[in-house]
Each structure stands twice: as C-alpha cells, then as structure tokens.
C-alpha positions in Angstrom: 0.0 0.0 0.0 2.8 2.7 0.8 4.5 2.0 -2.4 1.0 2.2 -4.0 0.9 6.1 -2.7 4.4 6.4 -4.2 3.8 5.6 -7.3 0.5 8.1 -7.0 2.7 10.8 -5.7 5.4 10.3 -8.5 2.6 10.3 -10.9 1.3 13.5 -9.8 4.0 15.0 -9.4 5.2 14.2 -13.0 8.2 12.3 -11.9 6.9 8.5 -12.8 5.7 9.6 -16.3 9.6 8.5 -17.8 9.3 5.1 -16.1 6.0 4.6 -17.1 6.5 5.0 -20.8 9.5 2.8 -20.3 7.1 0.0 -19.3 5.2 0.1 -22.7 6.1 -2.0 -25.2 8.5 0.3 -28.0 5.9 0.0 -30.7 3.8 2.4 -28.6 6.5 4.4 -27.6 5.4 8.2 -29.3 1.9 7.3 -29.7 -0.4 10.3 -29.9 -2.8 8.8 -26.9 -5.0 11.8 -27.3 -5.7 11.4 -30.8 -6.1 7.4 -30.2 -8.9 7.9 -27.4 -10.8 10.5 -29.9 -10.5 8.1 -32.4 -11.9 5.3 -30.3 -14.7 7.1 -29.2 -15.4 9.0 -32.5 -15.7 5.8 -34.5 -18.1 4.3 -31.7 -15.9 1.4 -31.0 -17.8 0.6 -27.5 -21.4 0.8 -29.3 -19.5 -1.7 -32.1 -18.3 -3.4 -29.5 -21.5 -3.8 -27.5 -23.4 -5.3 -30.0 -20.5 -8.3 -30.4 -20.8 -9.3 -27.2 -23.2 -7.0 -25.1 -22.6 -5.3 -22.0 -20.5 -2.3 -22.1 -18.3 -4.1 -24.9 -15.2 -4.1 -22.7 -15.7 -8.5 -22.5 -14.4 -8.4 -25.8 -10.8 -7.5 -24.7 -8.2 -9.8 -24.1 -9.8 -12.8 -25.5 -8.6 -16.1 -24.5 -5.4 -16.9 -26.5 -6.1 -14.1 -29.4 -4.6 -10.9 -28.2 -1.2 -12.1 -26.6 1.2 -9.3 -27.6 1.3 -5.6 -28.7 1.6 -6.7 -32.6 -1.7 -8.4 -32.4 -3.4 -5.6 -30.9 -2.3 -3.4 -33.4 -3.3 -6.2 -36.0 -6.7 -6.2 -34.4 -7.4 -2.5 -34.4 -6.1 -2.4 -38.3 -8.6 -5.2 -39.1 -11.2 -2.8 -37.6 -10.0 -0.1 -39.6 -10.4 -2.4 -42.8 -13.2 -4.1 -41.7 -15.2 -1.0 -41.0 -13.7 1.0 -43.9 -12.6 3.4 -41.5 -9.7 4.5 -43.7 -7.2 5.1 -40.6 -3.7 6.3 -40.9 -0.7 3.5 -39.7 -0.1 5.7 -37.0 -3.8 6.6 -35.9 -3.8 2.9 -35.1 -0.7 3.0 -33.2 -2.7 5.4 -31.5 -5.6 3.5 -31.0 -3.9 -0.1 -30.4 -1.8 1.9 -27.7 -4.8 3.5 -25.6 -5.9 0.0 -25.6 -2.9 -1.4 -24.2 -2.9 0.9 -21.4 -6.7 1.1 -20.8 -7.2 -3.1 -20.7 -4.0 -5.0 -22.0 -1.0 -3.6 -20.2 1.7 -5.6 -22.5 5.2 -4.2 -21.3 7.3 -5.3 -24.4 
C-alpha cells in the first residue's frame, strides 16, 4: 500500500511519467494517446463493440489466446479499420492499439 501512494505521488507530481512509458512495449512508444482515445470514441468502438458481445463491450478485450502481444493488438485495431472501412492512418492505429494497451491490456514489451 505505501509503495502504492508512491507511485500516485510520483505520478502526480510528473516524476513516474519517464518510467511509465519505459514499461510500454516500444511500438507504442510516441503514440499520440490523445488522438487514439478521440479516435476510439469518434468511431463508436464501444457501441461496435457492445453489440459483439453485449454489455458495455469491454468483454471483448483480451480474449482467451487471441490478443497475446502488442503486434496483435495493433493487427486487431487495423482489421477494424479495414473491416469497418474506416480509412485510418498507420499511426492513428498506433494510437488507437496503444490507448488500448494501457486502458485493458498492459503488455510491457
């Protein structure tokens, strides 16, 4: 728990933010996370998402054995992209793939 408030502190403080990025996997590294979450919730992924498999969509993250690395998330938010016709930039779904990561997957390299 202290090391909990630590971390908290650090964060709030700015200090963790260098050790944090150093914990995402380098494909993510630069992402525009700003643009990724306005991208996510512009192109109504969660409403896409809910009708898949209901709730508040976030049950179709990290299914079993599918999404096991950073290059598969990426893959996954590019077959979105295609799928959809969404006509995304590479590095919108950088963006995208990487607010994921941090929001539900947490990979580290």
């Amino acid at each position: 728990m202290k090391r909990l408030r630590i971390v908290l502190a650090l964060c709030f403080a700015g200090l963790a933010w260098p050790a944090l990025a150093q914990q995402e996997p380098a494909m993510f590294r630069g992402a525009d996370l700003k643009t990724g979450a306005q991208l996510i919730a512009g192109n109504q992924c969660a409403t896409c998402h809910q009708r898949q498999v209901g709730g508040d969509g976030s049950a179709i993250y990290r299914p079993a054995g599918r999404i096991n690395s950073p290059a598969a998330l990426v893959n996954m938010v590019d077959q979105c992209n295609m799928r959809l016709n969404l006509n995304l930039f590479p590095d919108e779904i950088t963006s995208m793939a990487a607010v994921l990561n941090r929001r539900y997957y947490h990979f580290t390299k």
